[in-house]
Structure formats: C-alpha cells, structure tokens
Backbone as a ProteinNet text record, in pm:
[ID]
protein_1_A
[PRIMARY]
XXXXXXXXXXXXXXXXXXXXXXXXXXXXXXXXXXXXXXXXXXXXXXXXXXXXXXXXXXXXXXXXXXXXXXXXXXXXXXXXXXXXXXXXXXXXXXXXXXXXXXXXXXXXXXXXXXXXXXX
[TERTIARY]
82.4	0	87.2	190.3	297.1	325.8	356.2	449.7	349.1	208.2	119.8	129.4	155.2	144	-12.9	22.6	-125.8	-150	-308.5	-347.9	-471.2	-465.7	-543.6	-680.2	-754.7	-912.6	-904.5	-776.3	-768.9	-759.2	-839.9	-787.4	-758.1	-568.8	-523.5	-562.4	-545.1	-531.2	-420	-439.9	-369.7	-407.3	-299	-272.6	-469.1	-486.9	-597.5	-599.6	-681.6	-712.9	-821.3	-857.3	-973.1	-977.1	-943.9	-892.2	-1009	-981.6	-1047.8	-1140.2	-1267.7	-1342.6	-1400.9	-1346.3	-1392.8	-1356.4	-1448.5	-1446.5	-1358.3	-1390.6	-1404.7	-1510.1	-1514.7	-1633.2	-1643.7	-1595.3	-1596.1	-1632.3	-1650.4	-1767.8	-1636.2	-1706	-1610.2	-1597.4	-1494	-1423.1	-1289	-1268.4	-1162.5	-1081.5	-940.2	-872.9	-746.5	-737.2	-650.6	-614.6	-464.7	-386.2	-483.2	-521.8	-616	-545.5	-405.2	-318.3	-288	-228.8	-192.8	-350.5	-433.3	-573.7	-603.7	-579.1	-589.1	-509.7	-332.2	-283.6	-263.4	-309.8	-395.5	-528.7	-607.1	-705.1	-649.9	-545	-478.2	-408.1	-313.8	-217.5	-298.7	-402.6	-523.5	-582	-601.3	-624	-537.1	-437.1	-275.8	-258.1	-300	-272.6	-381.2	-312.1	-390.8	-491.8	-590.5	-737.3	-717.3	-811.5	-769.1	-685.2	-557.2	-455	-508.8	-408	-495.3	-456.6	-511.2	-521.3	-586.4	-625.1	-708.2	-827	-836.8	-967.1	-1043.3	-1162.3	-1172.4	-1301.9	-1329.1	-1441.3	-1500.2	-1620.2	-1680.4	-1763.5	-1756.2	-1891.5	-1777.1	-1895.7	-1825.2	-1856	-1941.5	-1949.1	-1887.6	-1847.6	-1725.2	-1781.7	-1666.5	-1768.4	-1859.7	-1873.5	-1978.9	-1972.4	-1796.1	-1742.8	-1653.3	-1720	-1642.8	-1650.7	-1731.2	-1746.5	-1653.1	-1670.9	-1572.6	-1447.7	-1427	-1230.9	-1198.8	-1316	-1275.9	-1278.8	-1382.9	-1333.8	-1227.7	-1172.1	-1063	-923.2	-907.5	-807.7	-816	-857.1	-934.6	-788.2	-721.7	-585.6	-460.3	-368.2	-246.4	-140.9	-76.2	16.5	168.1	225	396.4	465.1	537	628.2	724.7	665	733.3	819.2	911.9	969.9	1006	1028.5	1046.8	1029.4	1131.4	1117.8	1187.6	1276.9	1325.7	1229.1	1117.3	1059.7	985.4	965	919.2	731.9	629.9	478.8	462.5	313.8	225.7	169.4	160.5	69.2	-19.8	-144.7	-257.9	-273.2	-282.9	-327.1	-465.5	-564.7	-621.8	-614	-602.7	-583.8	-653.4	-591.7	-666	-801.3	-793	-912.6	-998.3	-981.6	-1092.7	-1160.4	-1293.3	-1350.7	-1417.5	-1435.8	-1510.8	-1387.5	-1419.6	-1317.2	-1409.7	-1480.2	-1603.5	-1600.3	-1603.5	-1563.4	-1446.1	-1375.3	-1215.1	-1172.8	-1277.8	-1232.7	-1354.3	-1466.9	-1534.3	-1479.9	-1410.5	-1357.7	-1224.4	-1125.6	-1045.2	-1116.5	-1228.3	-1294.5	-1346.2	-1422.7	-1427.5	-1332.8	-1249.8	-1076.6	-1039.2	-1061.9	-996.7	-1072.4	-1218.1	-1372.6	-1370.7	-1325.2	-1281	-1186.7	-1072.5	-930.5	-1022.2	-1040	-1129.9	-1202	-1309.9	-1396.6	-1343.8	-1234.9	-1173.1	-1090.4	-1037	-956.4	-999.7	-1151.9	-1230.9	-1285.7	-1298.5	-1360.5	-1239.2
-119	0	126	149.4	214	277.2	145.9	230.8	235.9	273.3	280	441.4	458.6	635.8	631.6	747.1	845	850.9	847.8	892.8	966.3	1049.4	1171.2	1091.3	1156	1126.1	1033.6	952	844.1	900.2	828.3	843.7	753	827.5	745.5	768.2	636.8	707.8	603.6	597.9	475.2	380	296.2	134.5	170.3	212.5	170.1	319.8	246.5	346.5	307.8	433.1	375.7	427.3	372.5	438.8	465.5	562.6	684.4	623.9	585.6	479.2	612.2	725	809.7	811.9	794.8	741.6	625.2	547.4	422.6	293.1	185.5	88.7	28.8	64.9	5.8	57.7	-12.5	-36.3	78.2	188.8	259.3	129.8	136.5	1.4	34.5	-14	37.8	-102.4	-54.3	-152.6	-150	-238.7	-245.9	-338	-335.1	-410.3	-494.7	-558.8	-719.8	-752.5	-744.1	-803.8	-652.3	-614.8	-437.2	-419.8	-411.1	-373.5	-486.1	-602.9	-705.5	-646.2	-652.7	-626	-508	-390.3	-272.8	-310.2	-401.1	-400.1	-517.2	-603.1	-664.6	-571.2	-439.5	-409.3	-269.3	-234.4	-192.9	-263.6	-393.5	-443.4	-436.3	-486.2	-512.1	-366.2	-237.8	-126.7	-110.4	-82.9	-142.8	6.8	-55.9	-2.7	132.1	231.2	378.1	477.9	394.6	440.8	495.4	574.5	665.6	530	512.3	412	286	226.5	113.4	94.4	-23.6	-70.9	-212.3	-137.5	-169.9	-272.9	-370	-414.9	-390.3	-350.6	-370.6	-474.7	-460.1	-570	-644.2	-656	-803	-947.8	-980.3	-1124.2	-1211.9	-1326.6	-1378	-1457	-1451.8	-1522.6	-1450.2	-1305.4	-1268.7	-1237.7	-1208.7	-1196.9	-1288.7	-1402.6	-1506.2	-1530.5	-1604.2	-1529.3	-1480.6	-1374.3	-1217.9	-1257.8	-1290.8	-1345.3	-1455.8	-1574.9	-1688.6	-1633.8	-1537.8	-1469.8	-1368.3	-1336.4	-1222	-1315.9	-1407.9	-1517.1	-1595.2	-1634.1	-1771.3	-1774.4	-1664.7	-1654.5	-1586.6	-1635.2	-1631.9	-1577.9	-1480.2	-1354.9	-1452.3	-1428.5	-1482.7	-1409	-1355.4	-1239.2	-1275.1	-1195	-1231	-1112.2	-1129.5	-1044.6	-1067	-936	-920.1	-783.2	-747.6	-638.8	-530.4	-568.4	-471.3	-451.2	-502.5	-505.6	-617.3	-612.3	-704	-689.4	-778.2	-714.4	-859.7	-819.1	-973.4	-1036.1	-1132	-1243.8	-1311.5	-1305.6	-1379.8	-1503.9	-1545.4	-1739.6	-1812.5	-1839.6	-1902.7	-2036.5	-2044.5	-2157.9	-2294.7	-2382.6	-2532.3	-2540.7	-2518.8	-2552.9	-2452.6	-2333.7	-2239.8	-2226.6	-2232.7	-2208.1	-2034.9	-1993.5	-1864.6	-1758.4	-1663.3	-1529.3	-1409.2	-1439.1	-1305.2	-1179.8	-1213.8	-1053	-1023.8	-1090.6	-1016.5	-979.4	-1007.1	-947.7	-802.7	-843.6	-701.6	-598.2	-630.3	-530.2	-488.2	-541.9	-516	-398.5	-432.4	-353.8	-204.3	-232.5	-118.4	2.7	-80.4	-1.8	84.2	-2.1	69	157.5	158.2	246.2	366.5	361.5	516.4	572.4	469.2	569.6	663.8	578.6	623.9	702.5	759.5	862.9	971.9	943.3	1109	1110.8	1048.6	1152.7	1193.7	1184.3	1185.4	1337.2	1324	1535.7	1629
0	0	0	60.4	44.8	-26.2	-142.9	-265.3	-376.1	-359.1	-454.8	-471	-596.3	-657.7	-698.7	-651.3	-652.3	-772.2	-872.9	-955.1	-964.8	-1076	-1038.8	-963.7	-906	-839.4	-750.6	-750.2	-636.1	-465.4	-399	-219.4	-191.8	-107	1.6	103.9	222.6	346.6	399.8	507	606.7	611.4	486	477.2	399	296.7	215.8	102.2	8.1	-82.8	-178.9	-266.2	-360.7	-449.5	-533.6	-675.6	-772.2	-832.4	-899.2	-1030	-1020.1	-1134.2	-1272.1	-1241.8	-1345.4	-1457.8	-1581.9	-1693.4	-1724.3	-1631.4	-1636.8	-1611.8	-1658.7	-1637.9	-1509.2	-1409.4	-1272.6	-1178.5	-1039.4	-987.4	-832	-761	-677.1	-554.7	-543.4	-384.5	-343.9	-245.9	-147.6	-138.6	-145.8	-153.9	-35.7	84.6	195.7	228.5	327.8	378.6	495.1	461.4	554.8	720.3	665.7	763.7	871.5	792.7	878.5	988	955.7	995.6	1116.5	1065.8	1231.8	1313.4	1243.8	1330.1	1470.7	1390.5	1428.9	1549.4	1518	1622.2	1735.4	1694.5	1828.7	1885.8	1825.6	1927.9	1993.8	1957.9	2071	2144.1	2108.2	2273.5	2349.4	2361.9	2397.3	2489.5	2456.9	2521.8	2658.8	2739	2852	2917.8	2994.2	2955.3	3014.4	2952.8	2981.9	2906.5	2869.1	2773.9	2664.1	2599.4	2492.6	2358	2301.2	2211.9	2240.7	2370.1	2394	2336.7	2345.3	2288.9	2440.2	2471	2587.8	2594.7	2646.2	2660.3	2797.1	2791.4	2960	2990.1	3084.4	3206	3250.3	3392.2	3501.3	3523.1	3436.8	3426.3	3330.4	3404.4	3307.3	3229.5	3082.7	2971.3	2941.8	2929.3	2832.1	2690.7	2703.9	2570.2	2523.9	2567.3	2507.8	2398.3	2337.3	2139.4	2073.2	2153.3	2092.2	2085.7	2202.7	2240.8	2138.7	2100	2030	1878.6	1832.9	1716.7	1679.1	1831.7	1808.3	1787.2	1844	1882	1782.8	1649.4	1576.2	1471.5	1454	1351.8	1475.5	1424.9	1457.9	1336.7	1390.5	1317.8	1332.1	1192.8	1130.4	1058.3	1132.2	1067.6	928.4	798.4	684.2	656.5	619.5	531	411.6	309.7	211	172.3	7.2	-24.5	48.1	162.8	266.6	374.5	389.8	491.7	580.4	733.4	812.5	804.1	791.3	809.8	870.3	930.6	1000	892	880.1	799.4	903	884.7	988.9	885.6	980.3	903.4	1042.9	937.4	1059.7	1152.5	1255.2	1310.2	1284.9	1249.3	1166.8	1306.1	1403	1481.3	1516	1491	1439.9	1325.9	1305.4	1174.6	1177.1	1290.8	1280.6	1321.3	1257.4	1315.8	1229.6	1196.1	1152.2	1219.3	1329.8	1424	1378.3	1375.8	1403.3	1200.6	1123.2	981.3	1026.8	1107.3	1092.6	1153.6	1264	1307.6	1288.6	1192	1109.6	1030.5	985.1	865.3	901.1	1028.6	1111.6	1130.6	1135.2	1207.3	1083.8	946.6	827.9	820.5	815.3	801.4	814.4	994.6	1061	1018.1	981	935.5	786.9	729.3	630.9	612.2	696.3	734.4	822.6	852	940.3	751.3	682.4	573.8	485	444	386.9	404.8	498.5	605	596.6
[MASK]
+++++++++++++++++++++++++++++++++++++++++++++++++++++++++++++++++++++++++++++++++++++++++++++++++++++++++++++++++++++++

C-alpha cells in the first residue's frame, strides 16, 4: 500500500485506498492491507485499559465476551519479510472455523481511518 502512486481522483489514506473509477467501467471500492488492519485491532487491545489508544471491553461477568475473544483469537500472526521489509501475515488456526468478528472489526478499524480523511 505504500508504494502505490497516486493517480489523479484516487484516495489514500492509512494502509488503504480507492482508486479513482472516473471514466471508467468500474464499480467505486476500497482496496486495503487485511493483515496491517488485524494487526492494528490486536495491538489496541494489547494497550492497557484507559490508555490513549485502547480498545476496551466492559462488564463483570465472566464469559460474556467469550465469542468475541474466540473470534478475536481464531488466527495467529507470522512475521514475513520481504522487499526490505518485516509485516504480520494472519493465518487461521486449523481448529478455528469462525473469526467473523475479528475481519469485521479489522474492517471497522480501516472504516474510521477512512472517514476522518475523507472530512
């Protein structure tokens, strides 16, 4: 996403963009780093609660967000490199089948970056 040059009518923002469908036959869509964006909503949990960047869950009964945790947890991050650089690769775990939350709220995460560069 990086080393993508700008063309006229296209928006970047952070780790996504959506390139410019004017007078052209295609359909407007946004195109982003999958992996960058998990990794983004794990290392906000990771920041501990209160902190300016956390991402916090509430309530006191245990197991209410269990779900949540088994879809946030369902892939596991492997550091590749290449190109001169280190990034995460998520792979899902052979004994998880669901992680639906954790691509929506990947998606979420990109959404907002998205809608503050947009204004």
């Amino acid at each position: 996403m990086t080393e993508y040059r700008k063309q006229p009518g296209d928006k970047l923002g952070f780790n996504w963009m959506m390139p410019s469908v004017i007078k052209k036959r295609a359909v407007r869509h946004v195109i982003f780093d999958s992996n960058f964006w998990k990794s983004f909503v794990h290392a906000r949990l990771a920041v501990p609660t209160g902190d300016h960047g956390s991402l916090t869950l509430y309530g006191r009964v245990p197991g209410i967000h269990q779900l949540l945790a088994e879809h946030l947890t369902a892939e596991y991050r492997v550091k590749t490199s290449g190109r001169g650089r280190t990034v995460d690769e998520w792979k899902l775990k052979p004994e998880h089948h669901d992680n639906h939350w954790l691509v929506s709220w990947r998606w979420d995460a990109m959404k907002r970056d998205k809608t503050k560069s947009l204004h």
